[in-house]
N, C-alpha and C positions, 0 to 999 in steps of 0.2 A: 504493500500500500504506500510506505514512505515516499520507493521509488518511481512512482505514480506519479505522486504529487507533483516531487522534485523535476519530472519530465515534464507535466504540465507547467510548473514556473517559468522550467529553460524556454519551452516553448513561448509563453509569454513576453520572457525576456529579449528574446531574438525580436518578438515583433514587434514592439516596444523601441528597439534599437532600429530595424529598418523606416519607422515615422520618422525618428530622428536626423538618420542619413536621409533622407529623403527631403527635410525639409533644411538640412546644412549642407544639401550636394556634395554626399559624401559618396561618391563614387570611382567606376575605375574607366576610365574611354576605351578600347582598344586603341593600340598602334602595331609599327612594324615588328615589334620585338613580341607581340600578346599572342597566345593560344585562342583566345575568342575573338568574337565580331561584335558584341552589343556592349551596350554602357550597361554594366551593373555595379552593385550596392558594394562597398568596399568596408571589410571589417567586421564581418560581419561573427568570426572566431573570436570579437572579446565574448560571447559565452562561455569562450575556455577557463580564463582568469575567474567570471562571474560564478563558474563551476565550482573553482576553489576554494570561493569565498564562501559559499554555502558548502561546501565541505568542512571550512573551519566553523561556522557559526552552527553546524550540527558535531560536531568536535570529530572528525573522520580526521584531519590533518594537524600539522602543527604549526605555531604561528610563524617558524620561519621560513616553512617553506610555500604558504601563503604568503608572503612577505615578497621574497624572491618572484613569484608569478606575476605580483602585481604590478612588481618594480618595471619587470622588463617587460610587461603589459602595456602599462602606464605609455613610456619611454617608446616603444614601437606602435600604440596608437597615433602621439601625437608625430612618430613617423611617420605615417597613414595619411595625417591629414598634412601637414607640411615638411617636408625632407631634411630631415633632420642630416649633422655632421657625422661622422665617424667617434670621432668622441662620445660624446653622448650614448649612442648606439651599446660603442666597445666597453664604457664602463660600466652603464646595466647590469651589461649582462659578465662583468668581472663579478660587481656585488651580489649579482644574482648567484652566481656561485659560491662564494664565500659564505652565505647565507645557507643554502646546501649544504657546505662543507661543515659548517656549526652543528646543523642539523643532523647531521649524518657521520659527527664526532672524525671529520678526518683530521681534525689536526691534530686529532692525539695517533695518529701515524707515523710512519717514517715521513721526516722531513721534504725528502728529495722527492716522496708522492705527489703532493700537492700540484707543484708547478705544471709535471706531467698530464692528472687529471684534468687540470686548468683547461689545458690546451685541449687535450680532447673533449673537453665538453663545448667548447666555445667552437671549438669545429664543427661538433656537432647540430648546436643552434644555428648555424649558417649552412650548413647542408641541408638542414629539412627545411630551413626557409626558403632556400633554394629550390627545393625540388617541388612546391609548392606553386607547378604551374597547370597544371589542367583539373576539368571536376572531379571530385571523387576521389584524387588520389592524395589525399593529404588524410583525409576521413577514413578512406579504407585501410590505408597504411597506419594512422593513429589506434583504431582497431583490432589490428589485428597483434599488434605488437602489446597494445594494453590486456588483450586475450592472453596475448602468450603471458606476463607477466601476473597476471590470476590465477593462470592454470597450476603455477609452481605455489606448492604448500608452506614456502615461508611468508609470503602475503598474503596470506588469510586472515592476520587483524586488517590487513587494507585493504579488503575488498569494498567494504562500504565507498571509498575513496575512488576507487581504479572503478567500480560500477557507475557514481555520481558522474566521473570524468567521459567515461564511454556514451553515457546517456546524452551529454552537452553535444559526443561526436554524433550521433544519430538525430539530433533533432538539428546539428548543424545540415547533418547532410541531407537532410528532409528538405531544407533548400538550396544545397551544393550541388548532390550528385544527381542530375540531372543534366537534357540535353544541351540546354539553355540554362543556366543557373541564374538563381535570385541571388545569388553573393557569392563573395568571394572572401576566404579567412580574415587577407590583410599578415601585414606584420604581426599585427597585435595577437591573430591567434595561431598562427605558425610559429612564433616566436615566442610564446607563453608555454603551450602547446610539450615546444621543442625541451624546454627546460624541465617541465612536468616528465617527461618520456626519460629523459638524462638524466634526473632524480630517480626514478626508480632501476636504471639500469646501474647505478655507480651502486646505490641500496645492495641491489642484487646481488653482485659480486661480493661486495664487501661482506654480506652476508654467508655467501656459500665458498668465499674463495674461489672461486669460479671465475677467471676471464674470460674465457669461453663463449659467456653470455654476451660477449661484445657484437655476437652473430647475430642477436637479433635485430641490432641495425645494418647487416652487410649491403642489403641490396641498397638501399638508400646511400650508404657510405663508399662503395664501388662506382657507382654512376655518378655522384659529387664528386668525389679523389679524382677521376680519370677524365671527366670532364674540365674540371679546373686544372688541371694539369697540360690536358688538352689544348686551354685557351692562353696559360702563361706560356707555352711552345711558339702559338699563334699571335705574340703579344699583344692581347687581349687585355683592358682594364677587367679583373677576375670578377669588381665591386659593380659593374653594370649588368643593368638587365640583357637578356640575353634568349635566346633560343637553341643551346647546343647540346642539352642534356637528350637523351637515346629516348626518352617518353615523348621529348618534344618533337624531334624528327619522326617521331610515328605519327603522334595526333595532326603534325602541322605538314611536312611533306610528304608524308604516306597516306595520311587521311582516315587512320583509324579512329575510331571511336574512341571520344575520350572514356566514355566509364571503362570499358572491356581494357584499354591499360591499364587505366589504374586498378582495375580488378587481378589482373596478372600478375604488379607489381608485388600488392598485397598480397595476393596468395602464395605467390613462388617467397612469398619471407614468411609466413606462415607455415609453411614447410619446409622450412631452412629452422625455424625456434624449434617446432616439433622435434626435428633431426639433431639438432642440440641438448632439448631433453632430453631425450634418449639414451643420447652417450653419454650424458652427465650421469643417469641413472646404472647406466652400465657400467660406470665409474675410469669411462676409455677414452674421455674427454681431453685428452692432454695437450699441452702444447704444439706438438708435431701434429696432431688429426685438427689443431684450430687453424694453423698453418696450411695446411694441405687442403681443407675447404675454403680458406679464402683463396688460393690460389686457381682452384679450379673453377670456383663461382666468377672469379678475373678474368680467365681464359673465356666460361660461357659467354660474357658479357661481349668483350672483345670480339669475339666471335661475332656474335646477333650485332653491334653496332657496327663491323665491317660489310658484313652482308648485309646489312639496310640502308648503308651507304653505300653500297655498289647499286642496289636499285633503284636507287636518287639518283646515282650519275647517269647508268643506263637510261630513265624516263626522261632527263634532262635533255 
């Protein structure tokens, strides 16, 4: 019944928020660099933040990692509506970390941890902001990754939490994932979003000693790595918008459907976690077998983005 409720709110609250953008022209135009064609509602992901706040005010979370969501909520709305500098941006989401890391007692770790974390988490915020450009795929990836981290029996006092959070993704994408979307996340909920996901992945391991679990961002984290990689080859400013990630070349010059990618994206990582469980349970999860699947999920990738760049050039 609770989760009812709470469904009916978010619902509310989204719609609530599009009067709003609607009557502050808060939207997003297409251009040359957009996966779409129509003007739509921009921001429409602060129910992600909104999510956390009703997870603390029902006590599902803590206050600093409510703290953290809002910060860099905050911060990448009023990115949303006027483009904010790099500073701004980058420190956020430093504090937004540090806040996590409070949370999550790392600084009573080894020293030399920190910095490293740092950097991968901040990597990570900008990766899934990143790959946050067609419908659906930001919702089905947030999903299924928030699945994979319920399904493991050390977050079962936070399921109330990881449920409240999935419930914000479903009623998001009750206007996202669609042919035509009524919104679009924005910074504000990729970027919120992104830190929420990063929090329970650094949880995770710290919990099971498991790095392992870093698989269950591989697909998102392979197609960001090699695409930016890609573009500083190409020297490419890495910080502008863009169209060169492997979903976008499908939706935009092959012309697939945007849901059925992002439905793939999601799935084929959804059974990438599965496949992680597994080993972990079999207790064969080691170093060498995390090595040796990201190297071949590398190769898949590579693979599928040469061959669908050969049939760009050939159509051309």
């Amino acid at each position: 019944m609770q989760y009812s409720i709470i469904s009916v709110i978010l619902f509310i609250l989204e719609l609530v928020y599009f009067r709003i953008a609607e009557k502050f022209n808060i939207f997003d135009a297409p251009n040359d660099r957009s996966s779409h064609s129509k003007i739509t509602i921009r921001g429409g992901g602060i129910l992600f933040p909104l999510a956390v706040i009703i997870s603390f005010v029902l006590g599902y979370t803590s206050w600093a990692l409510t703290l953290a969501v809002l910060l860099v909520g905050t911060v990448s709305f009023i990115d949303d509506l006027k483009p904010l500098s790099q500073l701004p941006r980058f420190t956020s989401h430093v504090i937004g970390f540090l806040l996590v890391a409070y949370d999550l007692n790392l600084f009573n770790e080894a020293l030399w941890i920190l910095p490293i974390v740092l950097i991968l988490f901040i990597g990570w915020i900008n990766a899934f902001n990143f790959m946050d450009g067609i419908n659906g795929i930001m919702v089905f990836y947030a999903l299924s990754t928030i699945f994979s981290f319920a399904f493991l029996s050390i977050h079962e006092s936070n399921l109330p939490l990881l449920i409240t959070i999935g419930l914000s993704c479903i009623v998001f994408g009750f206007f996202n994932v669609r042919t035509t979307a009524k919104t679009f996340a924005g910074d504000v909920g990729s970027i919120s979003l992104a830190l929420f996901l990063g929090y329970f992945m650094i949880k995770t391991i710290l919990i099971t000693g498991q790095i392992g679990y870093i698989l269950f961002f591989s697909v998102y984290g392979i197609d960001a790595v090699i695409t930016i990689a890609n573009r500083i080859r190409k020297r490419e400013n890495i910080f502008e918008a863009h169209r060169s990630h492997l979903y976008q070349y499908l939706a935009n010059e092959r012309g697939y459907s945007h849901l059925v990618i992002s439905l793939i994206y999601s799935i084929v990582q959804l059974l990438i976690n599965g496949f992680v469980i597994y080993l972990d349970r079999k207790g064969t999860l080691s170093l060498f077998a995390i090595i040796e699947i990201l190297i071949i999920l590398t190769l898949f990738y590579l693979m599928v983005r040469v061959f669908v760049f050969q049939k760009i050039k050939n159509n051309n």
